[in-house]
N, C-alpha and C positions, 0 to 999 in steps of 0.2 A: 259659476263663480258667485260669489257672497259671503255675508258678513256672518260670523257662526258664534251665538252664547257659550261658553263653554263650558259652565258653572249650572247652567241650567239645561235641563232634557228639553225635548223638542217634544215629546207625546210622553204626558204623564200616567203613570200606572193604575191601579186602581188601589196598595198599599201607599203611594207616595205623598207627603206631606207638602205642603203648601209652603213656601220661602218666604219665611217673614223679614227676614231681610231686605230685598229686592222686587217683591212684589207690592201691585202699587191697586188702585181703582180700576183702571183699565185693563190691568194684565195681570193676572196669578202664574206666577213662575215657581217650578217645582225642583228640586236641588240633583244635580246632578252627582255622581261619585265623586270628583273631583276637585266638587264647591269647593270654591275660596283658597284654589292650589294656585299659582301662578298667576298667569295673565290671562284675562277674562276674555276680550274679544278678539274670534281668530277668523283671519281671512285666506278663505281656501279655492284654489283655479289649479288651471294645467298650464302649463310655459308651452314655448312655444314649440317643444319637441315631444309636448303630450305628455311629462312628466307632472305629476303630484304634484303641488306645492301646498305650506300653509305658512302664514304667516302669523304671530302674537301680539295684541296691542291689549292698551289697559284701559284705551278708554274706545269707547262706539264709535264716533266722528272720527278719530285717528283710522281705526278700520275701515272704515266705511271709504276714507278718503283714499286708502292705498288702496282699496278693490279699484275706486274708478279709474285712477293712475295707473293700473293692469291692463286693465281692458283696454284705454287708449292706448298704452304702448304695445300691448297683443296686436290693436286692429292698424298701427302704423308701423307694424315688425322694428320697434325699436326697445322692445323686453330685455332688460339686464337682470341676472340673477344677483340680487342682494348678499345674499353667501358668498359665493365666488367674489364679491367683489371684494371681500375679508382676505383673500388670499395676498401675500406680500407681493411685492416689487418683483422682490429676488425670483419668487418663485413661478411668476409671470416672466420672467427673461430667461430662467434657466428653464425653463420648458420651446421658450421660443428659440435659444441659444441652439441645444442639442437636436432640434428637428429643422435647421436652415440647412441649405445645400450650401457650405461656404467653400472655398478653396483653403487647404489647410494651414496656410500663410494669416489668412483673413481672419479664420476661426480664433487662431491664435490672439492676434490683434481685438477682437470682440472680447473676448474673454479675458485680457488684462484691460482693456479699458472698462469694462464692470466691474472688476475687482480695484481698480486701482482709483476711478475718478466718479463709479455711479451706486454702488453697495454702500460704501459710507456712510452716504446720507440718505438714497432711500432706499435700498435695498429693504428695510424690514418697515417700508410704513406700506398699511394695505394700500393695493394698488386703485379703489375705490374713493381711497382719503385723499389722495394726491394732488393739489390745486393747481391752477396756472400760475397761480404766485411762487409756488413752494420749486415750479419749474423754473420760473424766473428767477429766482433767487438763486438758484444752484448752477447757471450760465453766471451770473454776477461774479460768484464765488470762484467759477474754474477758470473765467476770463483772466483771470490773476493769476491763474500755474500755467494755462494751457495754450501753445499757440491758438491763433485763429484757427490752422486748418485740422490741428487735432481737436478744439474745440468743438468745432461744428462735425467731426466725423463722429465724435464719441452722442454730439447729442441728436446725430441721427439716428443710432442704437434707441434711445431713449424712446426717439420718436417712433421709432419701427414696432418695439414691442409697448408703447399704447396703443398704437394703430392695430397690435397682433388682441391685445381685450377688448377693444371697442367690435372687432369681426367675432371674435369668441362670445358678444352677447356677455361680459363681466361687467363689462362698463358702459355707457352710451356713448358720449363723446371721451375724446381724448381732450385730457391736460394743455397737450399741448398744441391744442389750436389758440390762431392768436397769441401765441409766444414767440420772440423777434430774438434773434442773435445779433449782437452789435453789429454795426456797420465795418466791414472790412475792406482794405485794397490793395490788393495782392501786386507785389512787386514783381515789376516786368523782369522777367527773365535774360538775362546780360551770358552771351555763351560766350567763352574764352575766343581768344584770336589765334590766327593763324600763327603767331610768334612762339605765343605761349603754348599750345596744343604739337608744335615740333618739337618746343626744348622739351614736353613732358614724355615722348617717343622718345627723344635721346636720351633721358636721364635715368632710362627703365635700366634697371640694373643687368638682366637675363633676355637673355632671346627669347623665353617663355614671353615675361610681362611684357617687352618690347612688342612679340608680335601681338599681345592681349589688349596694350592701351592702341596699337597701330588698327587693329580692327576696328575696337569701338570706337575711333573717332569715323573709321572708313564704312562704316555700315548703320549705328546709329542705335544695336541693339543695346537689351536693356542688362545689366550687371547679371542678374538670372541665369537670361539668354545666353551670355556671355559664354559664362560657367557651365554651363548645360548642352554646351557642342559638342557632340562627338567629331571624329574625323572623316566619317559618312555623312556629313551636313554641311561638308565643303566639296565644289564641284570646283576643280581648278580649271578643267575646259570651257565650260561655260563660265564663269568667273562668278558666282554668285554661292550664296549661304543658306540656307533652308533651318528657319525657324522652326519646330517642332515638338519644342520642351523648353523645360527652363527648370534649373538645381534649385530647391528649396534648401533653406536654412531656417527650419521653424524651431524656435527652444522653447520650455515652458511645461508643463506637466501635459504626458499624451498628444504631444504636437506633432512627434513623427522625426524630429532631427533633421539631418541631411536629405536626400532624396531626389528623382528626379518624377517631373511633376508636370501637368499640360500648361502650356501657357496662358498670360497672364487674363487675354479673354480669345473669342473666338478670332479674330480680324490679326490677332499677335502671331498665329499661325501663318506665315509666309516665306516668301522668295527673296531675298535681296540682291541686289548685281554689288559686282566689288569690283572696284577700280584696277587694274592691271597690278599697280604698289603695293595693296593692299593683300592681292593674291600669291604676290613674289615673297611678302612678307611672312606668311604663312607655311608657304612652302620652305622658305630658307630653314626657317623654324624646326619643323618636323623632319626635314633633311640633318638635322645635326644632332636632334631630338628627339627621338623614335618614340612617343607616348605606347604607356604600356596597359594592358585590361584592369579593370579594378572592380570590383563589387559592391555593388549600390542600388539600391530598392529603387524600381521603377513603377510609379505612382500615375502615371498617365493616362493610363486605363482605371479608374477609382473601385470600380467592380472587380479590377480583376489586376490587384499590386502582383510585383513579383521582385526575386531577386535575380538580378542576373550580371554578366559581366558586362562593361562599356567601357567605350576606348576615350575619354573625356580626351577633348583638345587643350584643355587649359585646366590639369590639376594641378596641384601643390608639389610644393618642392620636394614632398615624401609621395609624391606619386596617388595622392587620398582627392577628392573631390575639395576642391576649392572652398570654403567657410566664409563668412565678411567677415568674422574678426581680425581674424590673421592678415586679408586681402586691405584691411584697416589701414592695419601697421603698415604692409608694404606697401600702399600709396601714400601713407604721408612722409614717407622716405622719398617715396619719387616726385612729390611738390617738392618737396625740403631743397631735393636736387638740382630738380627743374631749376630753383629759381638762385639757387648756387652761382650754375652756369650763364644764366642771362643776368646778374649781376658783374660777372667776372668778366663776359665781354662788353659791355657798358651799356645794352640795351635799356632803357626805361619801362620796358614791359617787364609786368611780372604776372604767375599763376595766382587767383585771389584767395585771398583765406578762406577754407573752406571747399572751395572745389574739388567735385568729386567724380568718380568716374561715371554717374550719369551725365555729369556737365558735358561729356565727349558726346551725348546723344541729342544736346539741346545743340554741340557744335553743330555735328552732324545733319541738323535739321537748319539749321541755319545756311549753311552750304546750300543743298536744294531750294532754298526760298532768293537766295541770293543768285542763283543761276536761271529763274523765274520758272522753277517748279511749280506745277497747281497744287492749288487745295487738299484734293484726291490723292495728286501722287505723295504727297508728303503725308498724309495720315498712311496712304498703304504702305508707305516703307519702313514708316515708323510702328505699326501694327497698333493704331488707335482703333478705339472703339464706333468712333464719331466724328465726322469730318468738324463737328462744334469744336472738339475737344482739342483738335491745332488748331484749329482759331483761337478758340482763348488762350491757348499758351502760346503762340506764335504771331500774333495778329500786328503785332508792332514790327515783327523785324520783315514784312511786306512793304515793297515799295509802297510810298502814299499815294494819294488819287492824283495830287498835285504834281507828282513828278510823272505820273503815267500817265494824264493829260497833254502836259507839254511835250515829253517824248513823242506821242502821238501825233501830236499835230508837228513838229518839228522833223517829223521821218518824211512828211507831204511837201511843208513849205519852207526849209529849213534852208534850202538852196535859193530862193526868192530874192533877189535883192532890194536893199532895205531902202532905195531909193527909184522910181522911175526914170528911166530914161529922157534926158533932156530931150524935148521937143526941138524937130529941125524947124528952119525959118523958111516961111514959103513964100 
């Protein structure tokens, strides 16, 4: 490694003239072919994969000063190539984009949240130039369109492919160290009641949706799951449902459409037990409703898709794989109705705006925490990833320490009476 003249030869000939230019008392420097083409002093090393490098500067000390700054980041392996780090935004996330293993749902999702909230602004500035300010600025700016929690998903992308340059050796550190996203506080989760979660059963227009909303409140699966039953995934002897897949509905260019697909992580994969009702329920169903085969790309194996036939338990009124738009419509008919009915009998409960057929799986989980299910059992029925992950979404509708204190001690001395016994006289 070192600092190279490049205007000047290094070993003078014996035809070559002396650079009156540049030459000085101490040094006679002799013109190279090149003299006085570009930039005069070049600094030339191998990176850290043993590739060539050279670098151009126009003055000596400028050179002199990136040679040393090589060499410390050669010998503390923190070398970022200058070039690369010219490459854009875009082109640093559309390389990270197409080589993640995402589940085809997710890919989708990455891919309009670059296009829709992170190419705008920086998609075309190199990924080199990028400041922490210039990240801060751009969460300022989306906090005003984007919820919190789409917020923080989209600027984990962000964050993901800095962190994918700074391992590529493009960049040294990432932007977005020391970058804070507002403070947020996710609102506790409030699952319908018992009231409102029967009128939504009755008000189901079909035997289909009747037994469709009567499941997901009685099992806990996720809208997917729902959709993605066949009638091989119901044991009516042993009363329980076998999680196995789950219908995709991906839209978007190259997303794949409709589909059936593995579930949502590895733990989603399970056994549910189903209440005797909820089994009856089903069965009435398919007793009056024969579901018929339909053909639908089976994606659950990603190596090896196929088309085949399946006997979905809950397709559409034309017999096709269930959609959320359409599945849209028909539930906000059956809130609409739901809450027809509990008005017209005079109940004061109502279904809340907005609830949807996931809210059957927050019910759902509400039930087993209220019947003093563990921790454990309610992520595994729910097929969470993380026993954290019911906790933070669940953590409040657990008895408090304060009542399970007093129970405690009230199950021992609860019978004690609250006075001693008068003393006889001796």
């Amino acid at each position: 490694m070192g600092t190279v003249d490049r205007w000047h030869k290094a070993r003078a000939g014996p035809d070559d003239q002396v650079c009156a230019e540049h030459s000085s008392r101490t040094k006679t420097l002799y013109p190279a072919q090149g003299h006085g083409s570009g930039l005069r002093w070049q600094v030339r090393y191998r990176d850290a994969n043993g590739s060539q490098r050279k670098e151009n500067f126009a003055r000596k000390p400028d050179a002199d000063a990136r040679a040393a700054e090589v060499a410390t980041d050669l010998r503390r392996g923190e070398y970022s190539d200058r070039k690369a780090g010219r490459e854009t935004f875009r082109a640093v996330a559309e390389r990270w984009r197409t080589s993640a293993q995402h589940r085809p749902s997710t890919a989708a999702s990455v891919r309009q949240r670059l296009e829709s909230h992170v190419y705008p602004v920086l998609g075309d500035r190199p990924v080199a130039a990028i400041r922490p300010s210039e990240v801060q600025a751009w969460i300022k700016g989306r906090s005003e369109v984007l919820a919190p929690v789409s917020l923080r998903n989209t600027y984990a992308i962000i964050k993901t492919v800095m962190r994918t340059a700074v391992l590529d050796g493009i960049i040294r550190t990432s932007p977005c160290d020391g970058v804070r996203l507002p403070p947020t506080r996710g609102a506790e989760i409030v699952p319908p009641g018992d009231v409102a979660v029967l009128a939504l059963i009755d008000a189901a227009p079909t035997m289909r949706e009747r037994a469709l909303v009567f499941l997901a409140a009685a099992s806990g699966l996720r809208q997917g799951e729902l959709f993605g039953l066949e009638v091989r995934h119901v044991d009516f002897l042993r009363r329980e449902v076998r999680v196995e897949q789950q219908l995709c509905d991906v839209t978007g260019k190259g997303a794949g459409g409709v589909f059936l697909g593995p579930p949502k992580t590895h733990e989603a994969t399970r056994v549910v037990p189903l209440a005797q009702a909820a089994v009856d329920a089903v069965a009435a169903y398919l007793a009056q409703h024969p579901v018929s085969e339909v053909e639908v790309w089976d994606r659950t194996n990603p190596r090896k898709p196929i088309r085949r036939k399946a006997r979905l338990l809950f397709p559409n009124a034309a017999g096709r794989p269930m959609q959320r738009s359409p599945w849209a419509r028909s539930w906000s008919g059956i809130v609409g109705a739901a809450n027809a009915s509990l008005e017209a009998s005079g109940s004061d409960v109502r279904v809340p705006a907005g609830t949807t057929l996931h809210d059957l799986r927050h019910y759902y989980a509400s039930l087993l925490i209220k019947h003093r299910e563990s921790v454990k059992t309610v992520q595994k029925r729910l097929g969470h990833s993380k026993p954290s992950i019911t906790l933070d979404t669940y953590t409040h509708l657990w008895p408090t320490d304060q009542d399970t204190t007093r129970a405690a001690v009230a199950a021992v001395l609860g019978d004690v009476p609250p006075m001693c016994p008068a003393r006889e006289a001796g």
